[in-house]
C-alpha positions in Angstrom: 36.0 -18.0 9.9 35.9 -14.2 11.0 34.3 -13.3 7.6 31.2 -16.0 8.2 30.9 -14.9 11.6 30.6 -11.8 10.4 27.9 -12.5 7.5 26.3 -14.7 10.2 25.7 -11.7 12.6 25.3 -9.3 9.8 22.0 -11.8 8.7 20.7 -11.8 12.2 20.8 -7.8 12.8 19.1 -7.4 9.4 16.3 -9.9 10.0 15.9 -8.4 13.6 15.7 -5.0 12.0 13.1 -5.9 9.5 10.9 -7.1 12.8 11.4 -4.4 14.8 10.6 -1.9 11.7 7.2 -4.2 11.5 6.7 -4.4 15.5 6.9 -0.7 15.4 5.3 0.0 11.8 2.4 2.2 13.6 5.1 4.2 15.2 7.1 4.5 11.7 4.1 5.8 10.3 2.6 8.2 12.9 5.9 9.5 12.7 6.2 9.9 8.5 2.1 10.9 8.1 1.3 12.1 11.4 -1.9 9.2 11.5 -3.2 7.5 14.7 -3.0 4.1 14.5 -3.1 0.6 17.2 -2.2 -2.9 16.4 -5.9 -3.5 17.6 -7.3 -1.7 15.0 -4.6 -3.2 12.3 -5.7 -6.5 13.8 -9.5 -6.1 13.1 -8.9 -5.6 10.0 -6.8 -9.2 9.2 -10.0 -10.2 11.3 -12.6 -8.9 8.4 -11.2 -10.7 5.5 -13.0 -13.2 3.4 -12.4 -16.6 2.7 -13.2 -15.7 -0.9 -11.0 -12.8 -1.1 -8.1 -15.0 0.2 -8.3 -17.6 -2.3 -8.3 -14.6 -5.1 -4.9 -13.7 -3.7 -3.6 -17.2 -3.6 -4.6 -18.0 -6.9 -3.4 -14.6 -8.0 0.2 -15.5 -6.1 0.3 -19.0 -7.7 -0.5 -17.4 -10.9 2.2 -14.7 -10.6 5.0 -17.7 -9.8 4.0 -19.5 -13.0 4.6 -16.3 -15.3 7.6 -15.8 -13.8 8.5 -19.0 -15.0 8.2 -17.9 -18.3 11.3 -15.6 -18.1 13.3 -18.3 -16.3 12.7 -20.7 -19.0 13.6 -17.7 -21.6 16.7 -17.1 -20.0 17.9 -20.8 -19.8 16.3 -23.1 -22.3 16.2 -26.3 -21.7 14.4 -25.5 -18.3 11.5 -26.9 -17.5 8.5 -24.8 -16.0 8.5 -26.9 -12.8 12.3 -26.3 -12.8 11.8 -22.6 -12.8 9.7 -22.9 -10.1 11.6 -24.9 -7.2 14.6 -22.6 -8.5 12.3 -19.4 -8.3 11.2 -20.6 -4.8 14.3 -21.7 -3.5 16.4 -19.1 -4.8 13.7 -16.7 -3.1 14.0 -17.9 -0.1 17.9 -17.5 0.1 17.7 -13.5 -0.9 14.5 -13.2 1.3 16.4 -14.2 4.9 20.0 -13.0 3.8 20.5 -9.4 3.7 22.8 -8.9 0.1 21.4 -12.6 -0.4 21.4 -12.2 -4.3 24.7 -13.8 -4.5 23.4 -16.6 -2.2 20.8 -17.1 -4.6 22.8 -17.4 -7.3 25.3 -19.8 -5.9 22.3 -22.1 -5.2 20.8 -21.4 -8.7 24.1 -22.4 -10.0 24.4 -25.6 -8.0 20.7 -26.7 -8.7 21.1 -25.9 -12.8 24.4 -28.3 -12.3 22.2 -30.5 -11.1 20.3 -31.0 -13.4 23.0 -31.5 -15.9 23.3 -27.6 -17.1 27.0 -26.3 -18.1 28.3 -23.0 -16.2 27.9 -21.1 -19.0 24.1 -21.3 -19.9 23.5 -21.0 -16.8 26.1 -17.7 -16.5 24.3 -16.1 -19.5 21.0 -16.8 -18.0 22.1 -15.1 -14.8 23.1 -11.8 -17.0 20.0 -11.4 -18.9 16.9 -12.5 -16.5 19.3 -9.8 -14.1 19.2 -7.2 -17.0 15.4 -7.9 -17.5 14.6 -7.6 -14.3 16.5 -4.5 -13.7 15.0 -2.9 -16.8 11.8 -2.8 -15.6 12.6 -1.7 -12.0 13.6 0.9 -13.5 9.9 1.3 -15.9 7.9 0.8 -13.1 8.4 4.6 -11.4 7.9 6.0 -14.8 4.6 3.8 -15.2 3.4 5.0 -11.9 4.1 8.5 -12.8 2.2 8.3 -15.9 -0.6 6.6 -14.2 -1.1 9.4 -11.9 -0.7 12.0 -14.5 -3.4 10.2 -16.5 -5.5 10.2 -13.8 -5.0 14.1 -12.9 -3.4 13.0 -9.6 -0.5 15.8 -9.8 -2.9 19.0 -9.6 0.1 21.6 -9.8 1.3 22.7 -13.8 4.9 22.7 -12.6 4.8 19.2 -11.1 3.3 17.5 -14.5 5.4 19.4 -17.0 8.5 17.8 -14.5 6.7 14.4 -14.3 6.8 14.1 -17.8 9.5 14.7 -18.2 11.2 12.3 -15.3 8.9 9.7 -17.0 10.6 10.2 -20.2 13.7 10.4 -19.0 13.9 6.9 -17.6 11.7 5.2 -21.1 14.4 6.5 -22.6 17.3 5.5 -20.5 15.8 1.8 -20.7 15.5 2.2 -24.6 19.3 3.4 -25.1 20.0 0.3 -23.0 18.2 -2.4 -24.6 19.2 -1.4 -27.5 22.8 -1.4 -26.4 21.9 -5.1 -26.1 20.4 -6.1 -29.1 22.1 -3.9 -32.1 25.8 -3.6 -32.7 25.8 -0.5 -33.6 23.7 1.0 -30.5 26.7 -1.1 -28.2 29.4 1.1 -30.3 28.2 4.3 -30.1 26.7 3.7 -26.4 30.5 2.9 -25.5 32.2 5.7 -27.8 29.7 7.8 -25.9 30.7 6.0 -22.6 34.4 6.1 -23.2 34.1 10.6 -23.9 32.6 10.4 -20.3 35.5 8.4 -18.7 38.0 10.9 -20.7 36.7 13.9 -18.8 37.6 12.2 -14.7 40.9 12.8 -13.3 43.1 10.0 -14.4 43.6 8.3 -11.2 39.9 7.4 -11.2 39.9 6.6 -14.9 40.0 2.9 -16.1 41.6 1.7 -18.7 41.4 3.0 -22.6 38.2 1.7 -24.0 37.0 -0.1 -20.8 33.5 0.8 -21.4 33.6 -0.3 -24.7 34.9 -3.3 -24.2 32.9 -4.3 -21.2 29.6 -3.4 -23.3 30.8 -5.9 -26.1 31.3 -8.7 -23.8 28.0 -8.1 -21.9 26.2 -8.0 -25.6 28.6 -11.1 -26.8 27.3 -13.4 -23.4 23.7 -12.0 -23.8 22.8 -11.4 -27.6 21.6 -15.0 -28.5 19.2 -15.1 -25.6 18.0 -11.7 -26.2 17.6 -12.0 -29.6 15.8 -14.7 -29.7 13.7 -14.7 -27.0 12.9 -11.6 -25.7 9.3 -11.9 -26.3 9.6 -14.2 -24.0 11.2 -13.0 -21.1 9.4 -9.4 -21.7 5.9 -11.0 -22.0 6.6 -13.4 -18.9 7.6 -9.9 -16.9 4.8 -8.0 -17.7 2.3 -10.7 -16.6 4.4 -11.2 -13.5 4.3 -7.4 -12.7 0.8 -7.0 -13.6 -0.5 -10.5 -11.4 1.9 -9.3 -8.4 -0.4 -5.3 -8.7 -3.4 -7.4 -8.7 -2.4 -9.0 -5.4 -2.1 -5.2 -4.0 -5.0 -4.4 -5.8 -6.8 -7.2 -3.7 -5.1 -6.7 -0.1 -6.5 -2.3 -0.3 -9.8 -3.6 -1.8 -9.7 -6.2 1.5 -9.0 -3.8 3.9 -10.9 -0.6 2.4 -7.7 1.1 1.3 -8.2 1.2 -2.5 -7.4 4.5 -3.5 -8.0 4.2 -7.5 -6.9 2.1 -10.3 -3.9 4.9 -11.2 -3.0 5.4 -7.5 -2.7 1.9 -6.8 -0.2 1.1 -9.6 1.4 4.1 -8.5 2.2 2.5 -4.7 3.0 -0.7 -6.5 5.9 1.1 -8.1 7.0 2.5 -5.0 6.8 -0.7 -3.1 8.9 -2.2 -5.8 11.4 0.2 -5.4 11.6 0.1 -1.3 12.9 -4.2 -2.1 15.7 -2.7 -3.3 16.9 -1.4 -0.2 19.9 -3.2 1.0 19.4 -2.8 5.3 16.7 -5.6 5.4 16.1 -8.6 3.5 14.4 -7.6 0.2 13.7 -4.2 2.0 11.5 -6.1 4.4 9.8 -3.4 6.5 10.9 -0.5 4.9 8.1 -1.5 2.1 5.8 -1.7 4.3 6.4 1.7 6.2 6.5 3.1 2.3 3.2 1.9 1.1 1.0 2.9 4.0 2.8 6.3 3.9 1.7 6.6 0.5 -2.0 5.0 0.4 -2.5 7.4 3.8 -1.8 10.2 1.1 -3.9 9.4 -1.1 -6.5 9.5 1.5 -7.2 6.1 3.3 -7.7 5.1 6.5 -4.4 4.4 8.5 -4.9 1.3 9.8 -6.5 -0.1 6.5 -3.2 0.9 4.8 -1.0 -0.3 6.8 -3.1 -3.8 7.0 -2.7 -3.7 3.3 0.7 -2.7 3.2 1.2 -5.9 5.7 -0.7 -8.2 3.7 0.5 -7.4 0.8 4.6 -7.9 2.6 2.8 -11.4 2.8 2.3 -12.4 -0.5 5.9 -11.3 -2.1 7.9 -11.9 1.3 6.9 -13.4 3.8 4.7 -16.6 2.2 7.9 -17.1 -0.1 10.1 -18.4 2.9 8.3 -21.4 3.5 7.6 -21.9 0.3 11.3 -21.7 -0.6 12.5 -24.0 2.0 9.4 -26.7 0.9 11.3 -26.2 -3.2 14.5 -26.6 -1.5 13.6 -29.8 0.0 12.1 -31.1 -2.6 15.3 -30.9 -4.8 17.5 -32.3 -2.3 15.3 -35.3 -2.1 15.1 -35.2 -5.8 18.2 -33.8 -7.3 19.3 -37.3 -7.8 16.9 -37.7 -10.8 18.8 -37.7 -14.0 18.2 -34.2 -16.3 15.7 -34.4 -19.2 16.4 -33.4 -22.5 19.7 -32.0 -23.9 21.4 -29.6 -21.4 24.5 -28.9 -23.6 26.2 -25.8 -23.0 25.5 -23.4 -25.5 27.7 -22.0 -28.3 29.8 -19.5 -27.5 29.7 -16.0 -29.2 31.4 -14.1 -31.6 32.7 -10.9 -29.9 
């Protein structure tokens, strides 16, 4: 009881923090960038959008929810695209008002699959790899931004390239040693041998066991390597249209309040914003995004109260708007769940180590 009453308040502080954070976002950033800014101002700006403009992001959010659907159904075949999306939305939902709510997310994704007739274990490897993926390119993302810029001849200093390079390389190749850790057998033995030489050299109380890292890199490949290799085209190519639709939408929400900085510079604030969700203190790092992107569109040169208007909107479109829309997916399959499962949801082989 204690430990629910303590999740309980531990939900509440975080969604009051990610209000206050946006109550005081003018504050936050006069206080990071030094920039004048009032709510009215930030306000006449909301004010000046466009019908048109609005029903571009909309169809460019809709848009984004369907590619996303594309990994889903990669990850768990059998799943249908409208599936993927009342889990997408309702799973969103969950993580968006819970602070830590990825495991709340997953419990529900793991009672709607059953649902609809899916075994645990499908729905366990699915759970491993659309994780992976998406952690994979969380981690690409910085290194496209940096590039971006670079390409651009946003980074003026010599010193700062040759090291943004370098940083950029330095996590493509950290990505590439692990996916290939996931999709060749000999990459997952040499990628342990190399990971088991590292544990050797820690003191041995805070050394596992012999061959730990090995071991636990063989069963993550052994769960994983039938979905990977056979449909990672999928799941990669439903990613990158995901990522690219959702820096269209910020593309949209500068061009809408006159905070566009540049094609390279706004990928480059999408990859920061990106980032700041993964901050634990507030649901999907709400207002902490926020506070980043202005910060960093101000940087690059625009207006304060256009970039933190854009920075609001664009908290809309991957936060906010998902709540409702979650709870709408949620209801849905409550009403629904009662619908018998299409098509064969056998569990899928298991295999070999």
């Amino acid at each position: 009881m204690r430990s629910k009453w303590v999740r309980a308040g531990l939900s509440v502080a975080s969604l009051a923090l990610a209000v206050l954070l946006v109550v005081f976002l003018p504050q936050i950033v006069h206080g990071l960038t030094g920039a004048e800014v009032s709510w009215q101002a930030i306000g006449a700006q909301f004010g000046a959008l466009s019908w048109p403009m609005i029903g571009l992001m909309t169809a460019l959010w809709l848009a984004s929810l369907y590619a996303y659907t594309f990994v889903m159904t990669s990850g768990l075949p059998g799943l249908t695209h409208l599936q993927a999306l009342t889990l997408n939305g309702a799973g969103s939902a969950v993580s968006n008002l819970l602070p830590f709510g990825g495991a709340a997310g997953v419990a529900l994704t793991f009672a709607m699959a059953k649902g609809w007739g899916f075994a645990a274990r499908p729905v366990v490897v699915y759970t491993l790899v659309t994780g992976i993926w998406n952690t994979l390119f969380r981690f690409i993302l910085p290194a496209v931004g940096i590039i971006a810029l670079l390409v651009a001849g946003r980074i003026p200093d010599s010193k700062l390239v040759s090291a943004a390079w370098a940083g950029a390389g330095s996590i493509l190749v950290l990505v590439a040693v692990v996916a290939a850790a996931l999709y060749w057998q000999r990459a997952a033995d040499l990628l342990g041998r190399v990971l088991d030489a590292v544990l050797r050299v820690l003191p041995r109380r805070f050394r596992p066991a012999e061959h730990y890292a090995s071991e636990a890199i063989h069963r993550l490949r052994a769960d994983t390597t039938e979905v990977v290799h056979r449909r990672w085209p999928g799941l990669s190519l439903g990613m990158v249209a995901f990522l690219v639709l959702q820096c269209l939408i910020m593309a949209c929400c500068a061009v809408a309040t006159g905070a566009y900085p540049g094609p390279a510079e706004i990928v480059a604030v999408f990859a920061v914003s990106r980032v700041l969700t993964s901050a634990l203190v507030t649901p999907s790092g709400a207002g902490i995004m926020e506070g980043g992107v202005a910060a960093v569109l101000i940087a690059f040169g625009q207006p304060a109260d256009a970039a933190i208007a854009s920075a609001i909107l664009f908290g809309f479109w991957t936060y906010t708007i998902e709540i409702p829309w979650g709870g709408l997916a949620l209801g849905a399959w409550s009403l629904l769940r009662r619908r018998p499962a299409n098509g064969d949801r056998s569990p899928a082989p298991a295999s070999r180590a």
